[in-house]
C-alpha positions in Angstrom: 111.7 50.7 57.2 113.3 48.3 54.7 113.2 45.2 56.2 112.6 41.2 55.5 111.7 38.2 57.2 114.3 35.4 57.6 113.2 32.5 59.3 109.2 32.8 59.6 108.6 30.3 62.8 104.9 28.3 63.0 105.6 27.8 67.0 105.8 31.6 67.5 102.1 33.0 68.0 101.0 35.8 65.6 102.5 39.1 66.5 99.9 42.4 66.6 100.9 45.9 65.3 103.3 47.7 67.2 102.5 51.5 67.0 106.4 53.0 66.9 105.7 56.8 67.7 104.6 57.3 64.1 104.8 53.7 62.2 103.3 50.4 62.7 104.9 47.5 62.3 103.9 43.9 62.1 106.2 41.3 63.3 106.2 38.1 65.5 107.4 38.0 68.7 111.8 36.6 68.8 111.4 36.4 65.3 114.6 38.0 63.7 113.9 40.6 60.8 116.6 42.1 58.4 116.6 45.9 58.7 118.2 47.4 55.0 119.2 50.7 54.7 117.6 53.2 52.4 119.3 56.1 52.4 122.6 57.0 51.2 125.7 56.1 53.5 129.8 56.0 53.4 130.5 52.6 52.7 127.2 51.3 51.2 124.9 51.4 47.9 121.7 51.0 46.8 122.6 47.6 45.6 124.3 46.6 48.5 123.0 48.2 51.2 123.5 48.4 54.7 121.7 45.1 56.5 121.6 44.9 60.3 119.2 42.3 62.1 116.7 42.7 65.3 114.0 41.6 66.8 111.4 42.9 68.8 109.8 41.4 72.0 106.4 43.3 72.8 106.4 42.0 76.3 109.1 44.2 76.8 107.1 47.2 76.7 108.5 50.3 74.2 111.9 48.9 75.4 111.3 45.7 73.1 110.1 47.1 69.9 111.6 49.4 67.2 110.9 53.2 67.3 110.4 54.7 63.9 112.8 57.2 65.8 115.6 55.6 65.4 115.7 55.5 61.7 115.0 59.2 61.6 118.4 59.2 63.8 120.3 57.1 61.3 119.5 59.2 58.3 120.5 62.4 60.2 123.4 60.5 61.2 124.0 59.5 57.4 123.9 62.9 56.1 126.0 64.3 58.7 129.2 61.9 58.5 131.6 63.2 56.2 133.8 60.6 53.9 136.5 60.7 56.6 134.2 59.4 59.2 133.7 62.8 61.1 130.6 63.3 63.1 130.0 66.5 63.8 133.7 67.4 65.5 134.0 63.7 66.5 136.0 60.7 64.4 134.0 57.1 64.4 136.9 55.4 64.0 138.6 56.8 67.6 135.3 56.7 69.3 134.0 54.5 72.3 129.7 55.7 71.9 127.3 55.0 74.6 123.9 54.9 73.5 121.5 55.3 75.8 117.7 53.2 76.2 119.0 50.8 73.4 115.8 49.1 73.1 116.5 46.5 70.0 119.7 48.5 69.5 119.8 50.0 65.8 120.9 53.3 66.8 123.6 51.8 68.3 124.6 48.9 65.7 124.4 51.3 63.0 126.6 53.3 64.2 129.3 50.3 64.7 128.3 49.3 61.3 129.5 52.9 59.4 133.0 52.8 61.4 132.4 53.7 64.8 135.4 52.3 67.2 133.0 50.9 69.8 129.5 51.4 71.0 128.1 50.3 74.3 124.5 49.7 74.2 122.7 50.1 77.4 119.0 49.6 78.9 117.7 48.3 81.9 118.3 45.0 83.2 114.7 43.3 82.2 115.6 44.6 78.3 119.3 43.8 77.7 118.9 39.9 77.7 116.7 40.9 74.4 119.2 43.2 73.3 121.9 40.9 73.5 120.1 38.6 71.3 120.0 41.6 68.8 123.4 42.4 69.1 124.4 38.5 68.9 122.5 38.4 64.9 124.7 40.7 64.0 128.3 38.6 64.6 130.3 41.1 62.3 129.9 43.8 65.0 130.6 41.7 68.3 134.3 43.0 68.4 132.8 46.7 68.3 129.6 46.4 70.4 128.5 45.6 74.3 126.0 45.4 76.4 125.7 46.9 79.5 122.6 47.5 82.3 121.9 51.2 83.1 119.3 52.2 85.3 119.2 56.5 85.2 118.9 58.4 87.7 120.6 56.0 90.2 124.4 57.0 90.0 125.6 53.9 88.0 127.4 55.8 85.3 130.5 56.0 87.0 130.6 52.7 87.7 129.9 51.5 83.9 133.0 53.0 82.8 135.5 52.6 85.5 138.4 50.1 84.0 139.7 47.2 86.2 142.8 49.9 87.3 139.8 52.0 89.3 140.4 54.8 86.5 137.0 56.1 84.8 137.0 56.9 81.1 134.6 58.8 80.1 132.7 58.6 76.9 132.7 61.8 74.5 129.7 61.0 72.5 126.4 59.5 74.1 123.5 58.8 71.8 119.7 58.2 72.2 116.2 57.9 70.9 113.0 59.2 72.3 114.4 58.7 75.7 112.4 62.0 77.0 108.7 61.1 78.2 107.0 62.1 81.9 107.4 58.6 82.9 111.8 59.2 82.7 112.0 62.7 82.9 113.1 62.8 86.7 115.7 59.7 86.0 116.9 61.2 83.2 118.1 64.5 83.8 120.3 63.5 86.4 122.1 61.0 84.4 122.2 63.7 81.9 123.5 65.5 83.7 126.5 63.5 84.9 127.6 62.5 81.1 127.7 66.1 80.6 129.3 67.3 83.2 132.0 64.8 82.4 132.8 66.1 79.2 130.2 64.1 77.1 128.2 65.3 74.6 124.9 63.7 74.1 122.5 63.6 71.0 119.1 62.8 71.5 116.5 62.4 68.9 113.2 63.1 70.4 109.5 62.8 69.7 107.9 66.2 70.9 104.8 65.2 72.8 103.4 68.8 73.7 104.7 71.3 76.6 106.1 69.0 79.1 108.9 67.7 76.5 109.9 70.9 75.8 109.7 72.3 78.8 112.1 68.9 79.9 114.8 70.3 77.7 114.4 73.6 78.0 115.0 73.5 82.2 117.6 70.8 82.4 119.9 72.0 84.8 123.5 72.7 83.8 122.9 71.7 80.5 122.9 73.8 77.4 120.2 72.2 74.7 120.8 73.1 71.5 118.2 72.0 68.2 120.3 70.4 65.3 117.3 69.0 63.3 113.7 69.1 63.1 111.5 66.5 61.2 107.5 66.0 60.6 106.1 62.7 60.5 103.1 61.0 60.0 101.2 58.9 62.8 98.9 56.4 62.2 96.0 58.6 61.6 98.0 60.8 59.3 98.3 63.7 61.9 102.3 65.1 61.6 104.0 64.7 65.0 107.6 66.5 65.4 110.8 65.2 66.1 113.8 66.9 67.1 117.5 66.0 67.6 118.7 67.9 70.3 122.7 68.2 71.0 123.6 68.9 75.1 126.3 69.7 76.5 127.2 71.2 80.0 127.1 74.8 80.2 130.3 76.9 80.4 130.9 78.5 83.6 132.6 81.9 83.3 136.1 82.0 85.0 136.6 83.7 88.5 139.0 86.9 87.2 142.1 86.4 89.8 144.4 89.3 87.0 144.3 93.2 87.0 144.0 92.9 83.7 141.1 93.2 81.2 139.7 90.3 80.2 138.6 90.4 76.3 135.0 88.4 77.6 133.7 90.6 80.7 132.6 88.9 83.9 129.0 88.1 83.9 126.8 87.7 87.2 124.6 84.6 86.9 121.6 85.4 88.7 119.2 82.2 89.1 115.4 83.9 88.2 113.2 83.0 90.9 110.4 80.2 90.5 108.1 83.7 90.2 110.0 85.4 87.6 110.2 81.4 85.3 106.7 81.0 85.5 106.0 84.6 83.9 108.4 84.0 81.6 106.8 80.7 80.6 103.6 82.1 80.3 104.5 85.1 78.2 106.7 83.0 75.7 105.3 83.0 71.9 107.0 80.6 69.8 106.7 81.1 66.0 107.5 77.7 64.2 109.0 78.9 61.8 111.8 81.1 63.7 112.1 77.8 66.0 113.1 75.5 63.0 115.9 78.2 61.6 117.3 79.8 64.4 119.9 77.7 64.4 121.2 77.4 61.4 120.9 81.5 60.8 123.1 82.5 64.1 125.3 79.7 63.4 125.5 81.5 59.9 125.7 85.0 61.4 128.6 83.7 63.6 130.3 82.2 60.5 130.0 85.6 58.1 131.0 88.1 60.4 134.9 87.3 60.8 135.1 86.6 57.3 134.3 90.4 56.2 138.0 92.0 56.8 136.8 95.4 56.8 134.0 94.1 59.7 137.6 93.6 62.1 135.2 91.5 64.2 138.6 90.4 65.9 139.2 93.7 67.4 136.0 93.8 68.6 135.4 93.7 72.1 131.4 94.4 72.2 128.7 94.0 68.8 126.1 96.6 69.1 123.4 94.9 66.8 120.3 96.9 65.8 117.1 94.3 65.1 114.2 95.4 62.9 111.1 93.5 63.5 112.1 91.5 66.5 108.9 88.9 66.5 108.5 86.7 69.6 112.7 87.6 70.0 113.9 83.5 69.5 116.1 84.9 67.6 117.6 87.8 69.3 118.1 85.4 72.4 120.1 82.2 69.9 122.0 84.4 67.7 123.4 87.0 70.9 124.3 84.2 72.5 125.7 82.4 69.8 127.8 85.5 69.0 129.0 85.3 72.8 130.4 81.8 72.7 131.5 81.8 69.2 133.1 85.2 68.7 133.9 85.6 72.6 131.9 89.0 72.5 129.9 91.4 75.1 126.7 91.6 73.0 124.2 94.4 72.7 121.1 93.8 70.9 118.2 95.9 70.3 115.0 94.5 69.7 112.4 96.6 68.4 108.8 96.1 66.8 106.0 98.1 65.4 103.5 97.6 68.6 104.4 96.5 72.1 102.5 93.3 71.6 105.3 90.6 71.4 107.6 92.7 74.2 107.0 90.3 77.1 107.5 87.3 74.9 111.4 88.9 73.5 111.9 89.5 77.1 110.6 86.1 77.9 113.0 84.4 75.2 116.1 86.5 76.7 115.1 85.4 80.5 115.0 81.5 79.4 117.8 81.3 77.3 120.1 82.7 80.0 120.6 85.8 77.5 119.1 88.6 79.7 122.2 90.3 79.6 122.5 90.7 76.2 118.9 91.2 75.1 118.1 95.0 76.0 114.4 96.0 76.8 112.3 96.5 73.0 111.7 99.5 71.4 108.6 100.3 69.1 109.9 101.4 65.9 107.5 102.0 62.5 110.1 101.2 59.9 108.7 103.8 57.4 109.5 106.3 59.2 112.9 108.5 60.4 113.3 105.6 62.9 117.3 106.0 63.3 117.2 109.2 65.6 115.3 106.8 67.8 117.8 103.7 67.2 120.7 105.9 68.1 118.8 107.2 71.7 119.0 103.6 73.2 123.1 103.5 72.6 123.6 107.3 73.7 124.3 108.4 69.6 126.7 105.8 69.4 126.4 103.9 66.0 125.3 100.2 66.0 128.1 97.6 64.2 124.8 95.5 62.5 121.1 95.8 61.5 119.1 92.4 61.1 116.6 91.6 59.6 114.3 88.6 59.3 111.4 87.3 57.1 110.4 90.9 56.7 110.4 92.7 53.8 108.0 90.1 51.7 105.3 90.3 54.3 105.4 94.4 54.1 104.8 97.1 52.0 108.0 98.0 49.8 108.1 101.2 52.0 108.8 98.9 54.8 112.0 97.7 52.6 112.7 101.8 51.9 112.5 102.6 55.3 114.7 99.6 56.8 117.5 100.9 54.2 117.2 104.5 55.1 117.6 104.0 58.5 120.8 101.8 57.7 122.4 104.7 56.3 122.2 106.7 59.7 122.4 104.4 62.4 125.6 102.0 61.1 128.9 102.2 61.7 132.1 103.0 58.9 131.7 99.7 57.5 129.1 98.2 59.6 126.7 95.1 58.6 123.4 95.3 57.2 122.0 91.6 57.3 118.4 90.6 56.5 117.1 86.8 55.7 114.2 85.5 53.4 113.2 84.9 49.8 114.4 86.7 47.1 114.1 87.0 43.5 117.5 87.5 41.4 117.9 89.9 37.9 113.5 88.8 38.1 114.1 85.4 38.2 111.9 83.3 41.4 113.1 80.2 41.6 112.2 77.3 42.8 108.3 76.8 42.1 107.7 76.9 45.8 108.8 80.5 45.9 106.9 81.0 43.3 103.5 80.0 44.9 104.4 81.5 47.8 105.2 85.0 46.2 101.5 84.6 44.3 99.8 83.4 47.8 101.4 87.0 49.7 100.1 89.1 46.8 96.8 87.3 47.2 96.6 88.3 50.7 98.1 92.1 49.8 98.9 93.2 46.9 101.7 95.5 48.1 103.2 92.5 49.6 106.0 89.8 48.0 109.2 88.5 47.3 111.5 91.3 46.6 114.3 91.2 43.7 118.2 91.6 45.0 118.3 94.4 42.5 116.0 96.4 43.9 116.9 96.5 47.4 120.6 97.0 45.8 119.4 100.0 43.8 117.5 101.4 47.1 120.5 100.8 49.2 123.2 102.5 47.0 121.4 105.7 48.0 122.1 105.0 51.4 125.6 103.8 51.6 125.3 100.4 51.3 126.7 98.1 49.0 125.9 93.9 48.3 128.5 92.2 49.5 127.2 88.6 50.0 124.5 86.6 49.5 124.7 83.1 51.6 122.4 80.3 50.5 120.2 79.0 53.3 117.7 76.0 54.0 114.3 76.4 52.8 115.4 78.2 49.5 116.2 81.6 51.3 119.0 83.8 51.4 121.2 85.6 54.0 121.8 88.9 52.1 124.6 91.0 53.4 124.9 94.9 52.8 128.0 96.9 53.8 127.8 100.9 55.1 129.8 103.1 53.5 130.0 106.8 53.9 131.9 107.3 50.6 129.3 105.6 49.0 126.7 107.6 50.0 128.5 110.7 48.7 129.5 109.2 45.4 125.7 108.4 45.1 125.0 111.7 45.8 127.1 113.0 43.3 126.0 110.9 40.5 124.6 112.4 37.9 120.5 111.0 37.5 
């Protein structure tokens, strides 16, 4: 953190360090410290940067102190606000914010500092007379802060925003850090659970202290958790701890259906699994890091691409039959169905499949917890350089699937693997249907960045048949199957989205080229 001293105090004794989930800083008890800003935000340089002023009580517990949290909130906050002061789909300047276990309150005053309407900062009763003192160094945000006692888990939120008239406004956007530990879990939810309910959405950034904290947002009740952001940082013996921002909101309840008519969205039966049926599906989950950290950002992607292809006509779409090669543990056949469902309000059918049977209880597993169970279908083993399509087509009763995806395959497989994928495109998609797969790839033989380039040298080291492929050549291989580059989307992590499109005139016009 950038920060400096500003009135150093003899009477105040000698303050110890105070390990912040990942930092340690040294400060003296009541004695204010300047926090400056060192990242880029609307409204502030370099050289004049963004100042706010705490201070940090120890005696307080972790509700006295800074959490290195909160800064990791502030940057993601930073890079998120657009120049019209749009978070996300909300507007700072129209925005009453609650922030919830305040502690010294940056979260909260930076967030009246960039533009924020108003931001009520809240903690329990033994913490707020401290937090008051923070809010009252910072006089140039007293007409767009407060303070307010909130005890979770004990039905004071209504109260805390009911106006003199008896009418309750609720807040749109709550905020908080690391507010999810064993010691809060049971107050917590419930109070989540009420902001939610109500209409909020709430942002938590969150240090991810082994099972239990996952397992805390994975169960909430009602509530649909969503990961926005991931970041590794260093604790104070250099081991990298994790911290997420998670985004919840209350999940939507499908409509009772009172009309003869068809409904675009079908009906789904909500059947709550038994505590049997969650504790197998806990036990069997596999989660593979890497698919955790860009599962989101791939089936917001997916969602994003598909009703931007015309010839797709995702909008006349009432069901996507979606064909998956080399399903994994199956996180991602469980996000990107569902985010299909909500986004494209589509019945979704996907197919999992995988070379052995191995990871099967963990894609079914993935489906079970996510609520998706009626979307995932049962895996199929499928060896990719083979005639795998005749197979494909069996689980749909011959009818051809709109998609094929693909992801983080064809690098870490023999380029038969890549042959085979492409082949079976060509018999088991649709007029016009989707071929998408995700990862590295080279373009005209050019790897770039140098990361790519290490990495394609470190898979050759462990097989020389595997690697980062080149566009081209999958392009030249696909051409003789009927598909055709239409897009390649830029993605974190310096990979690609590359799209394909099925023709069957191309496949005859390939046919009849001359060699």
């Amino acid at each position: 953190l950038g920060r400096t001293k500003m009135e150093p105090d003899a009477s105040e004794s000698e303050g110890k360090d105070i390990m912040c989930f990942g930092q340690v800083y040294e400060t003296k008890d009541n004695t204010p410290f300047e926090w400056k800003c060192t990242f880029p935000v609307n409204g502030y340089s370099v050289s004049s940067p963004l100042k706010i002023k705490f201070q940090q009580t120890r005696n307080l517990g972790i509700g006295g102190q800074l959490w290195c949290g909160s800064e990791l909130m502030c940057k993601w906050i930073a890079k998120k606000l657009n120049a019209d002061g749009k978070l996300l789909e909300f507007s700072l300047p129209k925005l009453t914010i609650l922030e919830l276990g305040s502690g010294v309150g940056l979260t909260g005053l930076f967030l009246a500092a960039i533009g924020a309407f108003h931001v009520m900062l809240s903690d329990l009763e033994t913490v707020t007379p401290n937090l008051k003192a923070c809010m009252a160094l910072n006089p140039q945000l007293k007409s767009r802060t407060s303070v307010r006692a909130l005890h979770w888990g004990k039905n004071q939120e209504k109260q805390l925003f009911s106006g003199t008239d008896g009418k309750v406004t609720w807040p749109k956007l709550v905020v908080g850090v690391d507010c999810a530990y064993p010691g809060t879990f049971d107050a917590l939810a419930p109070t989540l659970k009420t902001l939610t309910q109500n209409g909020a959405t709430v942002l938590l950034q969150q240090e991810m202290r082994g099972k239990r904290t996952k397992r805390f947002f994975r169960t909430l009740k009602g509530i649909q958790a969503q990961v926005l952001h991931e970041d590794l940082e260093k604790d104070r013996e250099g081991r990298k701890t994790l911290h997420r921002i998670y985004k919840l909101t209350a999940k939507k309840r499908q409509p009772t259906v009172t009309s003869t008519k068809a409904s675009k969205k079908p009906k789904m039966e909500e059947k709550t699994p038994s505590k049997e049926q969650l504790e197998t599906w806990l036990q069997d989950q596999v989660t593979n890091q890497s698919a955790e950290r860009n599962k989101e950002y791939i089936a917001k992607k997916v969602a994003e691409i598909l009703p931007a292809l015309k010839d797709f006509e995702v909008e006349k779409m009432k069901e996507i039959k979606i064909m998956e090669v080399a399903s994994g543990t199956g996180q991602h056949a469980a996000r990107i169905s569902k985010e299909l469902h909500d986004a494209l309000d589509l019945e979704v059918s996907w197919q999992p499949s995988e070379l052995t049977p191995d990871l099967f209880k963990s894609v079914a597993a993935w489906a079970g917890l996510s609520g998706c169970v009626q979307f995932v279908k049962d895996p199929i083993t499928i060896d990719a350089t083979t005639r795998w399509g005749s197979k494909a087509l069996a689980q749909t009763d011959g009818k051809k699937y709109d998609m094929v995806y693909v992801c983080n395959c064809i690098h870490i497989a023999p380029w038969k693997v890549a042959e085979g994928i492409l082949e079976g495109c060509g018999e088991v998609l649709r007029e016009n249907g989707l071929l998408l797969m995700y990862g590295p790839y080279a373009i005209d033989g050019k790897l770039t960045p140098e990361s790519n380039v290490r990495f394609d040298g470190w898979l050759k080291a462990r097989d020389r048949e595997f690697g980062v492929r080149d566009i081209r050549d999958v392009e030249k291989v696909g051409s003789k199957h009927g598909l055709t580059l239409v897009k390649m989307v830029p993605m974190p992590a310096n990979n690609f989205i590359v799209v394909f499109k099925y023709s069957s005139k191309s496949m005859e016009q390939e046919k009849k080229s001359p060699l």
